[in-house]
C-alpha positions as CSV (number, residue, x, y, z in Angstrom):
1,X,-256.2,180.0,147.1
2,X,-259.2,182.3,147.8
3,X,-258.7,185.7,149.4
4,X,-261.7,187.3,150.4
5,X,-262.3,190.6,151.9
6,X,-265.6,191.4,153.2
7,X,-267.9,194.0,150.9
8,X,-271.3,195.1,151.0
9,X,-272.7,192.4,153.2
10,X,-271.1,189.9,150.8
11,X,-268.0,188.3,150.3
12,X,-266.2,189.0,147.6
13,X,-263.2,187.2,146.6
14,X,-259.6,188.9,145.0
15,X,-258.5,188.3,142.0
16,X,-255.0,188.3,142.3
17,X,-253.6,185.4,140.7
18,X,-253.8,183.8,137.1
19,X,-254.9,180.4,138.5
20,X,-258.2,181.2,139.7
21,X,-259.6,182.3,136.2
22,X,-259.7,178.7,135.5
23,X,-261.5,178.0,138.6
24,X,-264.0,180.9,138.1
25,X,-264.4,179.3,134.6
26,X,-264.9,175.9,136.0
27,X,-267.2,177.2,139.2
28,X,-269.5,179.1,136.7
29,X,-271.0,175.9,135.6
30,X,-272.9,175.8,139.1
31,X,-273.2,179.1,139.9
32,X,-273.0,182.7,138.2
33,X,-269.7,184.4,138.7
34,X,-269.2,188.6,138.7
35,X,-265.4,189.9,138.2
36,X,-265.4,193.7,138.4
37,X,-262.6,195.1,137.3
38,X,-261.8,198.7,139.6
39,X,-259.1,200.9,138.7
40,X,-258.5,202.6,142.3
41,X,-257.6,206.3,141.0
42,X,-260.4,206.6,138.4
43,X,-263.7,208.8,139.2
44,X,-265.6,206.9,136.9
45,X,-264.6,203.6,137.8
46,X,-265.4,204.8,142.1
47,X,-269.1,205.4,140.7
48,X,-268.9,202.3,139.3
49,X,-268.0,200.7,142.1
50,X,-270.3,202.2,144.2
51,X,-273.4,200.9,141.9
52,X,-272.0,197.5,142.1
53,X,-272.7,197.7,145.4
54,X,-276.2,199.0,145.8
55,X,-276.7,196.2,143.0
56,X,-275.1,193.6,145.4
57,X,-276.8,194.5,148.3
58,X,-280.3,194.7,146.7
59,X,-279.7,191.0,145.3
60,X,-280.5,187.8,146.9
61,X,-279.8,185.5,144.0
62,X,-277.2,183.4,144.5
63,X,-273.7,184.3,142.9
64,X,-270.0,184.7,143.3
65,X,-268.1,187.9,143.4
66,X,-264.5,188.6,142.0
67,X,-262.5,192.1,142.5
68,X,-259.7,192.6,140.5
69,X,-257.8,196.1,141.4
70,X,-256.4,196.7,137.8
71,X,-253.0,199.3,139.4
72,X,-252.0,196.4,141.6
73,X,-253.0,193.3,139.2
74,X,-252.4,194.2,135.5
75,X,-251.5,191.2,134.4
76,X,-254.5,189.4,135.8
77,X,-256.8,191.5,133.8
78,X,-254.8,191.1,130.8
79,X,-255.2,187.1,131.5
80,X,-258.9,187.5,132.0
81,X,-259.5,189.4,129.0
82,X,-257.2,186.8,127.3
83,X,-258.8,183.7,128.5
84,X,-262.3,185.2,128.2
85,X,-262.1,186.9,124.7
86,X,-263.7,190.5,125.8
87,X,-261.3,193.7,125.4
88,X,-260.1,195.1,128.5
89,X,-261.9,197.7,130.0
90,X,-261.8,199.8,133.2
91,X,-264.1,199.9,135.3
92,X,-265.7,196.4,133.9
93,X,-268.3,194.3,135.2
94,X,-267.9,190.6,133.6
95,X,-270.9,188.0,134.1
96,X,-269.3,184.3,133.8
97,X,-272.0,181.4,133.2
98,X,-271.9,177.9,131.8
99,X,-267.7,178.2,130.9
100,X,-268.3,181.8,129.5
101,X,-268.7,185.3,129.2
102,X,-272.6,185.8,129.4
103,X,-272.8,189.4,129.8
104,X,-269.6,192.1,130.2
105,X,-270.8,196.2,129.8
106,X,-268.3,199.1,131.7
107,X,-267.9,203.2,132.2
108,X,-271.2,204.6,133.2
109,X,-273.5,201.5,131.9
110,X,-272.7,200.2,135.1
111,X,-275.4,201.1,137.0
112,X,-277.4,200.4,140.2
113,X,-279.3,197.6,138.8
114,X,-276.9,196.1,137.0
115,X,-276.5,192.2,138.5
116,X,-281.0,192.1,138.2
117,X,-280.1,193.3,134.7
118,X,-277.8,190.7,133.6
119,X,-278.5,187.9,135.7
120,X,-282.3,188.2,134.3
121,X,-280.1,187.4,130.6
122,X,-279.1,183.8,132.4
123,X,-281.0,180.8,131.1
């Protein structure tokens, strides 16, 4: 099931339920998949967020977007960082290609270039 809210000119799609890690595993064979991973409370992780979305905006390459809000969806990180093998992190900013984890950085190394920064890692 694929819940979308409507972000920074993009869709992104919520991660709220342990099924669709397999499905963002499976869909990252055809296209490169983003989870960011946003505690709601956190000053760091609001900055974050907020460079994630100059990123977004300034990208035209096409990818998929996944928001996880970490206070409401614990468990789901805990899956992802299970089913991914990368320690939990908040904020995070995971890069899914080809089955697995191509790129994953979090705190302030999330920055306003970010996606042009990893995706530029894809081959």
């Amino acid at each position: 099931m694929l819940k979308t809210i409507k972000k920074m000119n993009k869709d992104w799609s919520n991660l709220t339920e342990e099924n669709q890690i397999a499905e963002i595993i499976a869909l990252s064979n055809s296209i490169p998949i983003y989870i960011f991973k946003h505690s709601t409370t956190c000053g760091i992780s609001a900055q974050a967020k907020e460079n994630v979305e100059i990123s977004f905006k300034n990208t035209d390459k096409p990818l998929l977007f996944y928001y996880l809000d970490l206070l409401k969806y614990r468990s789901i990180s805990n899956e992802v960082a299970s089913k991914l093998n990368v320690h939990h992190q908040s904020p995070q900013l995971i890069l899914v290609h080809n089955g697995q984890v191509a790129f994953t950085t979090s705190h302030h190394k999330i920055r306003a270039t970010i996606l042009e920064d990893s995706l530029s890692l894809l081959k």
